[in-house]
C-alpha positions in Angstrom: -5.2 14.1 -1.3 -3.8 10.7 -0.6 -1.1 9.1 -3.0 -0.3 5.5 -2.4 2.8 3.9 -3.7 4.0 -0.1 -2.9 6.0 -2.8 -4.3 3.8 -5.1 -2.1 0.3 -4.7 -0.9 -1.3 -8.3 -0.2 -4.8 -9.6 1.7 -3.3 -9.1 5.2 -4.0 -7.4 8.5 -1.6 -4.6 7.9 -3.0 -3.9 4.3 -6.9 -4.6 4.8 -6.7 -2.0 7.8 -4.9 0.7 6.0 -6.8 0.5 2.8 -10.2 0.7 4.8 -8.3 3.5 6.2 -7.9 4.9 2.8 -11.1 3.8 1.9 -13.2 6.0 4.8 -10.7 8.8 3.4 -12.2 8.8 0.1 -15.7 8.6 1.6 -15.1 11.8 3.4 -13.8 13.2 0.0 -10.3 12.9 -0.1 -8.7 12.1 -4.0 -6.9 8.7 -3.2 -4.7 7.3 -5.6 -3.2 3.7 -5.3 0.2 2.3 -7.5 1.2 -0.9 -7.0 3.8 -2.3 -8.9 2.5 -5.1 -11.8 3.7 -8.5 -10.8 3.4 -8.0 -6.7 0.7 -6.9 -5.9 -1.6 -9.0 -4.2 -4.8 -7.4 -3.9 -7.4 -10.1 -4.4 -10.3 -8.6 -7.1 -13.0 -8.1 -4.4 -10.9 -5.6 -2.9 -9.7 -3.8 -5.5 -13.3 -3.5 -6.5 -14.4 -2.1 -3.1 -11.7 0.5 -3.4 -12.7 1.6 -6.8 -16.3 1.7 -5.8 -15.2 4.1 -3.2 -13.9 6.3 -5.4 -10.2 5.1 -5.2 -8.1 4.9 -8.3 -5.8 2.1 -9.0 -3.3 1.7 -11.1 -0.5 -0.6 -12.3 3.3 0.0 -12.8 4.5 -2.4 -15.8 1.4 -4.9 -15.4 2.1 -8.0 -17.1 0.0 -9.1 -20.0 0.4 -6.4 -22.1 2.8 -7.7 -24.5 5.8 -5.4 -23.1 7.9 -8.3 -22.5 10.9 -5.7 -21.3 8.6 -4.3 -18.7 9.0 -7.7 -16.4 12.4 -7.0 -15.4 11.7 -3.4 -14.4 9.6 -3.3 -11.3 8.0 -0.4 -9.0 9.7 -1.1 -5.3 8.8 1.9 -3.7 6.9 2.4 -0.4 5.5 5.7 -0.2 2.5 7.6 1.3 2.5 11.4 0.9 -0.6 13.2 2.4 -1.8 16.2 1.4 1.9 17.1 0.5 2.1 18.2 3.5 3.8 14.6 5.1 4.7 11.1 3.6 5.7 7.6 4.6 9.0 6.1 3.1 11.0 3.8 4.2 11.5 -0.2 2.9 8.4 -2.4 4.5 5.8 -3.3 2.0 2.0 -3.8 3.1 2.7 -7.3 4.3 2.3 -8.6 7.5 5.8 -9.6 7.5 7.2 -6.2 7.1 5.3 -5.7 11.0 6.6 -8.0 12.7 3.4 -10.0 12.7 4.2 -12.8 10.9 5.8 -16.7 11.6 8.9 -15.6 9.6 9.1 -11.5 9.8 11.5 -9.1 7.8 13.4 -6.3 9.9 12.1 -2.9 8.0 11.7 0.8 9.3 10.0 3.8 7.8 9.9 7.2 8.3 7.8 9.9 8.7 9.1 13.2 6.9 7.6 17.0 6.5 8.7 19.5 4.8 9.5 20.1 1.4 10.8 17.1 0.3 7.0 16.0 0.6 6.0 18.7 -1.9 8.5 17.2 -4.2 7.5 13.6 -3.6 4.2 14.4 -4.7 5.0 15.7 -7.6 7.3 12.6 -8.3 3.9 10.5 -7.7 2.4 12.7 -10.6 4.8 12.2 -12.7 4.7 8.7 -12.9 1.2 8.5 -12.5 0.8 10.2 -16.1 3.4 8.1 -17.7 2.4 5.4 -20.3 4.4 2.9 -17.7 1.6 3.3 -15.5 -2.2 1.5 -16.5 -5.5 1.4 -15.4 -6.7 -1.6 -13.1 -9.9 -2.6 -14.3 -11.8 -6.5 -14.0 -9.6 -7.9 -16.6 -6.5 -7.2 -15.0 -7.6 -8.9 -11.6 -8.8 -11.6 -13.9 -6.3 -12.4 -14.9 -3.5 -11.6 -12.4 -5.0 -12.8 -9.2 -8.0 -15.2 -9.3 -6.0 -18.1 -9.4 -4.5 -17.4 -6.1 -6.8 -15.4 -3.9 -10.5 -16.4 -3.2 -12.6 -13.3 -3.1 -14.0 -13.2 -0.1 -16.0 -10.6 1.6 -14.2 -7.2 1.8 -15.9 -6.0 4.9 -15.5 -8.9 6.7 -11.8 -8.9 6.2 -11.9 -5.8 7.3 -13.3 -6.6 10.5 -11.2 -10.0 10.9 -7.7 -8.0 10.2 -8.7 -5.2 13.1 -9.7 -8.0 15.4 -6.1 -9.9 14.6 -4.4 -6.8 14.7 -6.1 -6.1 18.3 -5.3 -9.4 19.6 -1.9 -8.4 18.9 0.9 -9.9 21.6 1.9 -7.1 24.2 5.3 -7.3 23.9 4.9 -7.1 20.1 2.7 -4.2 20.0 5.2 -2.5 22.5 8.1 -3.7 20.4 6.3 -2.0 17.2 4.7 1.1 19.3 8.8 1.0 20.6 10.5 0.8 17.5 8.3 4.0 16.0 9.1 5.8 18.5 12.8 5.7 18.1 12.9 6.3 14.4 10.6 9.5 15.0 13.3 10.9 17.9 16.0 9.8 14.9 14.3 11.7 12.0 13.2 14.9 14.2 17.2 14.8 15.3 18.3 14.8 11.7 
C-alpha cells in the first residue's frame, strides 16, 4: 500500500511524474490512497480522473464548499509518503516544482527518508485521518467546482510525457545539486 499525504500537489513536472508513478503502482495492484488538503491542491480534473480510473482514491482534508465555514482556517500541511509501512517520505517540500529546485523562483526544502517503526505508526496516523468526517471524497463536483476555472484539462498522458522530458532536460549542475543534496540528508538521517 501506498498513502499519499500533501498540502500542495499541482500540474507540474515533479507531481505529473510521481503520480504516474503512483498511478503504474496501482495498475500492478498496489491500494493507493491520495490526501490533499482542500483549498491547495491543484490537481486539474483530468488528472484527478485518470488517478481514480486507475483505481486511486482521493480524498480531501476540509474541502471548501461544504458549508463548514470554520474548516477554512484549518488546513492539511503535511508532506508524507509511507510505503508499505515499511518506509515514508517526510520532510517540508510540497509536489511543486518549486520545492525542487526547478523553478524561476525556488524554495529551499529537504525531506527525509525514514524506516523503522516510526513508519508503522505513520501509517496508522494516515488511517486515522483518513476515516475522519474532516476528510471527503473527491468526486466531479468537487473538481468542478474547485479547479476548472484555473487549470485547462489537458491530456493526462501527454503531461505525463512532457513533465519526464522537462525533467530529463534537466540542467547538470541542477540535477547534481538535487542528486547532491539527497545524498547528504540520507548520510544525515542513517547517522542519526
Amino acid at each position: 500500500e501506498i498513502d499519499v499525504a500533501y498540502y500542495t500537489i499541482d500540474s507540474g513536472n515533479v507531481a505529473l511524474t510521481l503520480l504516474d508513478r503512483l498511478r503504474q503502482a496501482a495498475r500492478r495492484g498496489f491500494q493507493v490512497r491520495i490526501l490533499v488538503d482542500g483549498l491547495q491542491a491543484r490537481l486539474p480534473s483530468d488528472v484527478a480522473q485518470a488517478l481514480q480510473q486507475d483505481g486511486i482514491e482521493l480524498r480531501s482534508y476540509h474541502p471548501p464548499l461544504t458549508g463548514r465555514p470554520l474548516w477554512l482556517n484549518r488546513r492539511l500541511h503535511y508532506k508524507l509518503l509511507v510505503v508499505d509501512r515499511q518506509a515514508i517520505i517526510v520532510g517540508s517540500r510540497n509536489l511543486e516544482d518549486s520545492h525542487f529546485g526547478l523553478d524561476k523562483d525556488n524554495f529551499v526544502d529537504m525531506d527525509a527518508l525514514l524506516t523503522g517503526d516510526i513508519c508503522r505508526q505513520a501509517a496508522e496516523h494516515f488511517q486515522a485521518l483518513w476515516n475522519t468526517d474532516e476528510v471527503l471524497p473527491i468526486d466531479k463536483s468537487h473538481f468542478a467546482s474547485q479547479f476548472a476555472l484555473t487549470h485547462k484539462n489537458l491530456d493526462f498522458e501527454r503531461r505525463i510525457r512532457e513533465a519526464e522530458a522537462r525533467l530529463a532536460a534537466m540542467p547538470f549542475m541542477t540535477a547534481r545539486a538535487y542528486a547532491e543534496s539527497n545524498q547528504a540528508l540520507r548520510t544525515s538521517v542513517a547517522v542519526v
